[in-house]
C-alpha positions in Angstrom: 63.4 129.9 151.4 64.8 126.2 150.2 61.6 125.7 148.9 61.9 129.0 146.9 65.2 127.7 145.4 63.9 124.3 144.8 61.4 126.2 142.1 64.0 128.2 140.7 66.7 125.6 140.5 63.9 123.4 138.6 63.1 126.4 136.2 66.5 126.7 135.4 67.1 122.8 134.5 64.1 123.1 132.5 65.4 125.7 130.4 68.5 124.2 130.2 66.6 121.4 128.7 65.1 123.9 125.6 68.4 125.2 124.4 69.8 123.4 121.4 72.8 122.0 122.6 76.7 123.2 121.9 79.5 121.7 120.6 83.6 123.1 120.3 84.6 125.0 117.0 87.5 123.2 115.7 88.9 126.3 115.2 89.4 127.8 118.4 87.2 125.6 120.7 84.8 128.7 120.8 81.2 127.3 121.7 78.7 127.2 118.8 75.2 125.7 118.3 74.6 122.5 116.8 72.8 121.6 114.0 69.2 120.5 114.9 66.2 118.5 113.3 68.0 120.4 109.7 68.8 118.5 106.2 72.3 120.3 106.6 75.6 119.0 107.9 77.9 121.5 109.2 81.4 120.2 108.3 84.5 122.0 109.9 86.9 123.1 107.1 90.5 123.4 107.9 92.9 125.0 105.4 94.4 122.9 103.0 98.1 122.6 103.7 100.6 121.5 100.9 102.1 118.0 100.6 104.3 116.6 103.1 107.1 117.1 100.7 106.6 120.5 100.1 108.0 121.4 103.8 111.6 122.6 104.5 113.9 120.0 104.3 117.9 119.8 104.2 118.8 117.6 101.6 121.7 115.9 100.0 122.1 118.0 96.2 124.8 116.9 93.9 125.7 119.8 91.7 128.2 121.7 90.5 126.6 125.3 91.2 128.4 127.4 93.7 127.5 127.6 97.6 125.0 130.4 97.6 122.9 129.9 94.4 119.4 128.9 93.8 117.9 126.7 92.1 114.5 126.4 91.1 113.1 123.6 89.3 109.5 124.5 87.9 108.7 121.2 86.7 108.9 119.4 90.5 108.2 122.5 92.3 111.7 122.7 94.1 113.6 125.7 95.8 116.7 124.9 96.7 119.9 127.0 98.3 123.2 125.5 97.3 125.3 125.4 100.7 127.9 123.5 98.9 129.8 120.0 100.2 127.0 118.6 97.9 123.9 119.8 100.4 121.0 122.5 100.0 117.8 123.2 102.0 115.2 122.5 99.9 111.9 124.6 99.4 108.8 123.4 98.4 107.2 125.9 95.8 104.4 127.4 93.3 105.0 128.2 89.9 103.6 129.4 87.2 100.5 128.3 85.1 100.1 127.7 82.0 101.5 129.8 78.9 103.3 131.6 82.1 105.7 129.5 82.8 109.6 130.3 82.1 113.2 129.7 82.4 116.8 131.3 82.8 119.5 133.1 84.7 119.1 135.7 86.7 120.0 137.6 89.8 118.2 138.8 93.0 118.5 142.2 92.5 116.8 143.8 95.4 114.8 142.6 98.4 112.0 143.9 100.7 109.9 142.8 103.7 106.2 142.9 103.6 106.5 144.6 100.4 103.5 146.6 98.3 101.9 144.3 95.4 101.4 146.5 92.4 99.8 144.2 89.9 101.2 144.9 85.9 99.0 146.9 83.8 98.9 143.7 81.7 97.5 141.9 84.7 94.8 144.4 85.7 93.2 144.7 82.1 93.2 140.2 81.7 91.7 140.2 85.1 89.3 143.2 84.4 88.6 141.2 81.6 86.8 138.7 83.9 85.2 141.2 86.0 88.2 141.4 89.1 89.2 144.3 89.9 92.6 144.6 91.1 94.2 147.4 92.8 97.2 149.9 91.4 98.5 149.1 94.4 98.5 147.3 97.5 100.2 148.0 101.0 102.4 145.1 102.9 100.5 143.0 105.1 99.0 139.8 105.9 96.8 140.3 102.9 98.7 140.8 100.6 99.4 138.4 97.7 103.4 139.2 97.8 103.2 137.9 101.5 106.1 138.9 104.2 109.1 139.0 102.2 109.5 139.4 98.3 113.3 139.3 96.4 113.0 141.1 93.2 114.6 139.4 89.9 116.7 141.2 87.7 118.3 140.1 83.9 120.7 142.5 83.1 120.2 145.2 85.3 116.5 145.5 84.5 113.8 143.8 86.5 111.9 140.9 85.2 108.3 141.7 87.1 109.3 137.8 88.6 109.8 138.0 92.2 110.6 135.1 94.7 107.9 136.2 97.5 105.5 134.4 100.3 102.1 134.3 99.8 99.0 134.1 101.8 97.9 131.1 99.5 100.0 128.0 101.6 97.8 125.5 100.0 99.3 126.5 96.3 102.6 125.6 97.0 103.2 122.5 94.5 100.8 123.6 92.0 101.0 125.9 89.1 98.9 128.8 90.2 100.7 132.0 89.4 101.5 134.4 86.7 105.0 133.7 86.4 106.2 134.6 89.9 107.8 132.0 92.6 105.8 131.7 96.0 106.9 130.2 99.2 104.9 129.7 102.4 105.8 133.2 104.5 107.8 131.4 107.0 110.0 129.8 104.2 110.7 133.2 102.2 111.6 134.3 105.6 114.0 131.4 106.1 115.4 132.1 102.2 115.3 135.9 102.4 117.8 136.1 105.2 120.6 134.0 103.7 120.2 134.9 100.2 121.9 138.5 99.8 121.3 140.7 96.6 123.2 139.9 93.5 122.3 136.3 94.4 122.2 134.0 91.4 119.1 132.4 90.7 118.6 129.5 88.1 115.0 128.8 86.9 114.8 125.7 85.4 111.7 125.2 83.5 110.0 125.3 80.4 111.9 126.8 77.0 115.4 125.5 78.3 116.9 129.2 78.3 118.6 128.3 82.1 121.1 126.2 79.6 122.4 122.9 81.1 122.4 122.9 84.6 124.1 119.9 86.5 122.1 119.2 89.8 120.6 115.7 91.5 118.3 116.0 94.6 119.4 112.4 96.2 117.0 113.0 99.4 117.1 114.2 103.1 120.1 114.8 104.6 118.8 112.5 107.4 122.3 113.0 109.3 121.8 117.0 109.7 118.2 116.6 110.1 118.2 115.0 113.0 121.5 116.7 114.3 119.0 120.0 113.2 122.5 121.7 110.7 
């Protein structure tokens, strides 16, 4: 009978011996086979995450804006929520591209979670133009370009078609990538979506100068609060 296992126990190293051998998936340490005797280097590719100063911060803002407003300053890629006593949390963003960049006043005028994207018409024909289809519309969800929460922006009672939304995009925040629209990583337009109410004020500082003078210095983290975590 030991001898009997002997022979099988010796198969079974042998075959171990043939298999190519396994290495962790820097995803999710799930096993997968290594490359062998191939001209072809698998290279693990983790998201790209935006800049170090893109994250949340709580920062020190000299401005004379109310406690409440927002701020957005295209050209640096800045959110920020005026808390007032010269302080704002800071949001890193991403803006608009070329030709759609803009600038002004204007007011949150509704809100939603996980909202539905429905692309302009304007939109739909450019992009048909370069053979993407887009949809007439598309339900909430991780998918979704508009990302977990979206705050709609009104001038005058009217919406713009400019939201302030998440997106499922993190690595263009800081870069101008959209059609106009402001996007925050989804846990930040959480963050922002629960402490700015509708009829909010937003200020979009950016290209055209129609936001009119607007007095505001970012003089750096509020390293006090930070580590106190205000």
């Amino acid at each position: 009978m030991s001898k009997y296992l002997s022979v099988l126990t010796a198969a079974a190293i042998a075959a171990t011996g043939m298999l190519a051998p396994v290495e962790a998936d820097a995803f999710g340490g799930a096993a997968r086979p290594a490359a062998v005797a191939s001209d072809v280097t698998l290279v693990a590719q983790k998201p790209k995450q935006p800049a170090e100063k893109f994250r949340r911060r709580v920062v020190r803002l000299v401005t004379d804006e109310k406690p409440g407003t927002i701020i957005i300053d295209t050209n640096n890629k800045f959110l920020y929520y005026v808390e007032g006593n010269n302080r704002a949390t800071r949001y890193g963003v991403g803006v608009g591209r070329e030709g759609f960049g803009w600038s002004g006043v204007v007011k949150i005028g509704r809100k939603e979670e996980w909202p539905s994207w429905r692309p302009p018409a304007q939109m739909r024909a450019r992009e048909a133009a370069k053979g993407h289809m887009l949809p007439v519309v598309q339900e909430g969800g991780i998918d979704n370009p508009l990302g977990a929460r979206a705050m709609y922006l009104f001038k005058g009672g009217h919406d713009t078609i400019f939201r302030i939304h998440g997106t499922n995009q993190p690595w263009t925040i800081g870069l101008n990538m959209s059609s106009g629209c402001i996007r925050m990583m989804n846990k930040d337009v959480e963050h922002l979506y629960e402490r700015a109410s509708v009829g909010t004020k937003v200020i979009v500082v950016g290209p055209g100068n129609r936001q009119g003078k607007v007095s505001f210095e970012d003089r750096g983290i509020d390293l006090l609060r930070t580590i106190l975590g205000g």
